[in-house]
N, C-alpha and C positions, 0 to 999 in steps of 0.2 A: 373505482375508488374504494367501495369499499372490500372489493378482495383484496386488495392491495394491503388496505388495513390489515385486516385478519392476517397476512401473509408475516407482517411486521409483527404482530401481538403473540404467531406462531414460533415466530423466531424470537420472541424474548424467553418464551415457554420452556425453548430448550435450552438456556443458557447456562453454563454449569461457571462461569465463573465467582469468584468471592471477594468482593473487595471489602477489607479490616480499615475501620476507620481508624483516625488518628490517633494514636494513645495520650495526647490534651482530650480530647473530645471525649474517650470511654470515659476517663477520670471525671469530668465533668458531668455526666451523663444521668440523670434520675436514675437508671437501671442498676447502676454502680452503686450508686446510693444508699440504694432498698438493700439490693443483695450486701452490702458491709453490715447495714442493722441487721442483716439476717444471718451474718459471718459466712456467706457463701461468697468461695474463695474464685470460683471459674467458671465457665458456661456449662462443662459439666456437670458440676456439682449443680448448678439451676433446674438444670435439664430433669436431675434425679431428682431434685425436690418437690420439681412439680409435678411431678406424677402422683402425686397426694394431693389431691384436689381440693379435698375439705381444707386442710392448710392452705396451699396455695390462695384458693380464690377467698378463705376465710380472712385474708387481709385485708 
């Protein structure tokens, strides 16, 4: 039973798929939210911003 597990947990491990949730759901979303007070317009732009930590986590 429990290799079975692990065999399962191994296989989520390597999943490369991406599922994009609904576009109601991002719009609705906290994350959307923050980033519009923040005028961050895309997940990239996020992605760069947070690499400034003292910003970032100084929210």
């Amino acid at each position: 039973m429990a290799e079975e597990i692990k065999k399962d947990i191994e296989v989520l491990l390597l999943e490369k798929r991406v599922f994009q949730p609904p576009k109601e759901l991002v719009e609705q979303s906290n994350v959307k939210k923050w980033m519009d007070e923040h005028r961050i317009k895309n997940y990239d732009e996020l992605i760069e911003k947070s690499k400034d930590l003292e910003w970032f986590w100084g929210e």
